[in-house]
N, C-alpha and C positions, 0 to 999 in steps of 0.2 A: 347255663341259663343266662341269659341278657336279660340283666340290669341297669339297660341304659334309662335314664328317664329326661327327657327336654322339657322344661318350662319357664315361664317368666320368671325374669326375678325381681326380687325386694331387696330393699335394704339392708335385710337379714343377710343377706348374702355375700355382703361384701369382705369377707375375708376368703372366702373363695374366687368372687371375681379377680381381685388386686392382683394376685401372681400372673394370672392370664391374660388381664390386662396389661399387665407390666412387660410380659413376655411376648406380649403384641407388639408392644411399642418398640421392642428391641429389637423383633424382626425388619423394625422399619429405621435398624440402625440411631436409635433413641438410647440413651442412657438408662442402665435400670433405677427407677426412681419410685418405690413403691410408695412413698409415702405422696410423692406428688399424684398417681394413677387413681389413690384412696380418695383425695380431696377432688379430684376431677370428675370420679364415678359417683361420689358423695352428692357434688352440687346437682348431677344429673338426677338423682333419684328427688334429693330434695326439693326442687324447682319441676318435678315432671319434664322434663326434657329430652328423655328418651324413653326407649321401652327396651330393655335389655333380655337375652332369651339364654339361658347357660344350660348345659348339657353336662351329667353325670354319668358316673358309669360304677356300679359296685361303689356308692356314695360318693367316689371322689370327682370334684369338678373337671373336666376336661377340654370342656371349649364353651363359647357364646359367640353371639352376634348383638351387635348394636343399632337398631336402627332411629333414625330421625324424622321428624312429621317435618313435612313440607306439603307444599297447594304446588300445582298445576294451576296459571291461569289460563292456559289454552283450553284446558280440558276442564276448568273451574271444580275440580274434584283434589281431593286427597291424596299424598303422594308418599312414600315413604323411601329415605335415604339409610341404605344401608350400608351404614359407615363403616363396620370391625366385622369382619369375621375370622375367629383363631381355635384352631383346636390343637392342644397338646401334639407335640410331634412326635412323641411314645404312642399317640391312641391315632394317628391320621393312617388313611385306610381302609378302615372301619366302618364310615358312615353319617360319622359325625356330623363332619359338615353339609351333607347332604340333608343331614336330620335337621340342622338347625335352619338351612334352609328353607326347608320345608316349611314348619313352624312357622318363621317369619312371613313367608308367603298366605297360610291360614290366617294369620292374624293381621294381614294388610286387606285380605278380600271379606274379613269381620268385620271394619272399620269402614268396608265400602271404598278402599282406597284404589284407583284406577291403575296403580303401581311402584315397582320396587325400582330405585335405578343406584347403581354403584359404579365402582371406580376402582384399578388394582392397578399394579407399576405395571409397565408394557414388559418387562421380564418377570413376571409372575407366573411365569407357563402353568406350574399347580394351578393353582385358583383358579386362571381360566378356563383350565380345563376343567375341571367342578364345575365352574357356572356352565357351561355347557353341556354338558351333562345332562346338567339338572332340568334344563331350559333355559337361561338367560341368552339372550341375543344382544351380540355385541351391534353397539351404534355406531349406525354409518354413513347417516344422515348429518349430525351435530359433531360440530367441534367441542372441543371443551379446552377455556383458557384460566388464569389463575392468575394475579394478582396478589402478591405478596406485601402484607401492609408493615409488617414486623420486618427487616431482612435479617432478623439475629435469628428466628424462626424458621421451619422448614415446613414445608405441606408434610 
């Protein structure tokens, strides 16, 4: 029997986010830092800043997305930035990420928002191929450039 369940999360939440979170940031070659990942996912709940989506399976956490509100002013509508997505690499396979997807997407076209847009390293071959999958279509219109204000900092 699947007992996956995906939904928002709360604040409640966050001792099951932090490891995942944290285990996010490693994959992107980060130090594991949980207690910095806690006050990072903290300020976001507290300040509304994101809208976070975590996915369980047989109770325990296994993965989330993170996304962020941004405007379109071409299209002067709603936009959302979908900054993390990470599922446990014991449960990938699965669906996970497809689920959390998914989710994310329900809850961008609740909001009325005109879309989702992200970003993965260009060696990421997983995750592209998931977003595709799924639907995403890679841009091939727009450049995307970056600006580093910190250079102690890494994107």
């Amino acid at each position: 029997m699947d007992t996956r369940v995906v939904r928002q999360a709360t604040v409640a939440d966050l001792d099951d986010l932090v490891p995942l979170f944290d285990a996010y940031r490693q994959f992107y070659r980060q130090a594991s830092d949980p207690e910095r990942a806690r006050r990072f996912l903290l300020g976001r709940f507290e300040h509304n800043q994101s809208v976070i989506f975590i996915a369980f399976e047989d109770g325990a956490a296994i993965g989330f997305t993170q996304l962020y509100p941004s405007f379109s002013s071409v299209g002067t509508a709603r936009i959302f930035i979908l900054n993390d997505l990470f599922v446990s690499p014991e449960t990938r396979r699965r669906g996970v990420g497809a689920a959390l997807l998914q989710t994310a997407a329900e809850y961008g076209r609740r909001l009325a928002a005109i879309r989702l847009v992200l970003s993965t390293e260009v060696a990421n071959a997983n995750a592209q191929a998931l977003y595709e999958k799924t639907g995403w279509k890679r841009d091939t219109v727009f450049c995307v450039y970056q600006l580093a204000l910190d250079p102690a900092t890494r994107p």
